[in-house]
Legacy VTK file of the C-alpha trace (Angstrom):
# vtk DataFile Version 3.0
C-alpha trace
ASCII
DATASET POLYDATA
POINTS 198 float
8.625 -4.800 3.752
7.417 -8.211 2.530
8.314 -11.376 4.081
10.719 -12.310 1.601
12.103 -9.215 2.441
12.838 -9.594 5.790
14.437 -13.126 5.442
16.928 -11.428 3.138
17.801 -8.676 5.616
18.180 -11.831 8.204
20.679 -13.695 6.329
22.875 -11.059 5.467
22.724 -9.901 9.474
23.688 -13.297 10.296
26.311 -13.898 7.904
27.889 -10.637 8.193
27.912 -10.351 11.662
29.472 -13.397 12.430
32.221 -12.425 10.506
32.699 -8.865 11.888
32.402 -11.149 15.459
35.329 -13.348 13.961
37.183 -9.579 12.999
36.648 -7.464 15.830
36.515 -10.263 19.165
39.895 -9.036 20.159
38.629 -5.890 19.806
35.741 -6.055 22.246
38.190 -7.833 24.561
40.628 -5.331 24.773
37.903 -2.468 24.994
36.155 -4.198 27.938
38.954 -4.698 29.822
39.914 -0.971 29.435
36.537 0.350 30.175
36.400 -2.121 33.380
39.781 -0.677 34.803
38.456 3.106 34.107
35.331 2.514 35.588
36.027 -0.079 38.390
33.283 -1.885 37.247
31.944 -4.739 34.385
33.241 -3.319 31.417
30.178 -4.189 29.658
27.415 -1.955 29.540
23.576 -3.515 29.301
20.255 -1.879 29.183
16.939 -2.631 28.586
15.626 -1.168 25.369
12.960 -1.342 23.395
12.935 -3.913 20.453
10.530 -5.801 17.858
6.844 -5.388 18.647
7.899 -3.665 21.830
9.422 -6.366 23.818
12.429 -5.622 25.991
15.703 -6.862 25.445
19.002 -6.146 26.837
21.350 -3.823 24.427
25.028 -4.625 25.110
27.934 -1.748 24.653
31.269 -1.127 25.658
30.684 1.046 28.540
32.038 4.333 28.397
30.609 6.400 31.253
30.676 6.254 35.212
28.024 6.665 37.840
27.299 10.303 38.856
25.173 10.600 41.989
21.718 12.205 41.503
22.663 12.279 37.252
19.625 10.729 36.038
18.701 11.771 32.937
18.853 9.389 29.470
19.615 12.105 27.134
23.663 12.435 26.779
25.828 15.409 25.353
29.123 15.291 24.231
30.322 17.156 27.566
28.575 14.375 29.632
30.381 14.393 32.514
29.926 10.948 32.942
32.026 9.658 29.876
35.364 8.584 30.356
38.438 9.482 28.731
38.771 5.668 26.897
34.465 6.245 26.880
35.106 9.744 24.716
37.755 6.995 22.178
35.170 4.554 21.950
32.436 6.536 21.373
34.266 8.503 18.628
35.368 5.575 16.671
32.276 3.294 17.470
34.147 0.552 19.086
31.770 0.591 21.882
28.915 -0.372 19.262
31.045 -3.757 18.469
29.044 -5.653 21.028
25.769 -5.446 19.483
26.765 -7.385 16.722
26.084 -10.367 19.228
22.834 -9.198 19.770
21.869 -9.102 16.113
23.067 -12.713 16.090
20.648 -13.824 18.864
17.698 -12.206 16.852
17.357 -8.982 19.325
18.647 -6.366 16.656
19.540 -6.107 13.106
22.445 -4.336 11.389
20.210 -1.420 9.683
16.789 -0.057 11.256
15.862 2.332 13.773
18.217 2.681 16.736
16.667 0.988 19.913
15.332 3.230 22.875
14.831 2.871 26.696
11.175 2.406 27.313
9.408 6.016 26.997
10.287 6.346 23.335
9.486 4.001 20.491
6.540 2.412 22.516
4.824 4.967 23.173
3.936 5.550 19.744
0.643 4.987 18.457
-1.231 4.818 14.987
0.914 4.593 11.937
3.930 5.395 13.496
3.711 2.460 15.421
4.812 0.662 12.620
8.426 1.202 13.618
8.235 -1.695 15.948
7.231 -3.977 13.285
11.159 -4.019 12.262
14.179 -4.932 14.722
16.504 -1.814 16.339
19.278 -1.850 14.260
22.843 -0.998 15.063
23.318 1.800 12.319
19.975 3.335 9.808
18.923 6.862 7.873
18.346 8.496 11.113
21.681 7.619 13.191
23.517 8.758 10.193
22.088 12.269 9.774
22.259 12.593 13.634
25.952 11.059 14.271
27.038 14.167 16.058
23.728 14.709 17.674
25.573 14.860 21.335
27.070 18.003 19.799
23.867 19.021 18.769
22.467 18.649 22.239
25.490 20.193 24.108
24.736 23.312 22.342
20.696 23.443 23.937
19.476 25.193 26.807
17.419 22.270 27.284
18.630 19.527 25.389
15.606 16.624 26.378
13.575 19.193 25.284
15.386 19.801 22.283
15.549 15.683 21.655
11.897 15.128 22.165
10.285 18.121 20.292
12.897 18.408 17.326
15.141 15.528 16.577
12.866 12.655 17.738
9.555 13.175 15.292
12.425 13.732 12.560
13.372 10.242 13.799
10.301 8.811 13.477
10.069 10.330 9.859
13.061 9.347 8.602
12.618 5.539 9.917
9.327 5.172 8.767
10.869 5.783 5.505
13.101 3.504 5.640
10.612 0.939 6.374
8.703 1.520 2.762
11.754 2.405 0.663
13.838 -0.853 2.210
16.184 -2.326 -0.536
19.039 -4.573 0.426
21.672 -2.175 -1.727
20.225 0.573 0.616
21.295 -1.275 3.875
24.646 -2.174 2.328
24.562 1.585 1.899
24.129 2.942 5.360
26.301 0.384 6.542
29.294 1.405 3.788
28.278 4.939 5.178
28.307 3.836 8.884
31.762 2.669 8.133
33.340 4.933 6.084
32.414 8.362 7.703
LINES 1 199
198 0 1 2 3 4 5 6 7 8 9 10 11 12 13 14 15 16 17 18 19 20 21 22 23 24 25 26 27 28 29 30 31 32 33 34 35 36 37 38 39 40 41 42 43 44 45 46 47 48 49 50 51 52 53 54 55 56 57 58 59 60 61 62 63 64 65 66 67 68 69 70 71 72 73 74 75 76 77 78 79 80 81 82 83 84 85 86 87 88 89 90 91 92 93 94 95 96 97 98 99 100 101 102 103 104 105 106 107 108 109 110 111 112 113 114 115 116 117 118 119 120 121 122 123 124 125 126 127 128 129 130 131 132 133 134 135 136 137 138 139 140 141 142 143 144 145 146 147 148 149 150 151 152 153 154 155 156 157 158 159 160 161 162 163 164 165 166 167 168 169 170 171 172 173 174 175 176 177 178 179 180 181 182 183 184 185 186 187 188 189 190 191 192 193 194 195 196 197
């Protein structure tokens, strides 16, 4: 992706997601106060993941899942216990995603690209797949789309982190690193028509 490139995909995440802020606000409103009451706690949820060249930067959703005791584990399957019964709407219907729209306006993400891990993940890769890090996590991309229903996928496992890190992650890592040298800016308006739509 040449520089010119990137300044394209820029503008268009600034301009567009300052007007799906301007759309959805009462949205996000609305949802956090719901997911506060359900889980007696801030209603927004914020991690650390990974972003551009690696750095750390704090991802903010909806949240849609309480605190289990001694329930540790990253990977999560649609029959997480920990989701919520407003957590199992927003999830569905991608509300709880309406929040990072502020963090593609600070710079942190962009609207298209590869989905942003916890640490463990995306930096740990090395050689040419490292190249993935060269882009900002993006909200939608090739491989969330072909794996929207991967908590399904993973409920049906014996071992689903096994499962995530053997089979669906290197297809990840393919299918971004694709994206990356076949970038066009009808492509992102695209997945995002796709992201919509489906």
């Amino acid at each position: 992706m040449t520089l010119r490139q990137k300044k394209i995909k820029r503008t268009f995440d600034i301009i567009v997601s300052l007007i799906g802020l301007s759309l959805t606000w009462w949205v996000i409103i609305i949802a956090f106060l719901i997911a506060s009451v359900e889980t007696c706690s801030n209603g927004f949820f914020i991690q650390m993941r990974v972003g551009r060249k690696g750095k750390l930067f704090p991802l903010i959703k909806i949240k849609t899942m309480r605190p289990i005791e001694n329930f540790s584990t990253t990977i999560t399957t649609a029959f997480d216990p920990r989701i919520t019964r407003s957590g199992t709407f927003f999830r569905k219907t991608k509300i709880d995603e309406l929040p990072q729209l502020i963090n593609v306006v600070l710079g942190q993400m962009s609207l298209v690209g590869p989905r942003p891990d916890v640490s463990g993940y995306t930096d740990t890769l090395i050689g040419d797949d490292a190249e993935i890090l060269t882009l900002r996590p993006g909200i939608t991309g090739p491989a969330t789309l072909k794996y929207k229903d991967e908590e399904n996928i993973l409920a049906s496992q014996d071992d689903p982190k096994r499962y995530n890190d053997e089979i669906i992650w290197p297809d990840k890592v393919r299918l971004n690193r694709r994206y990356i040298h076949e970038w066009s800016f009808m492509g992102d308006i695209g997945y995002l028509w796709r992201t919509i739509f489906s």
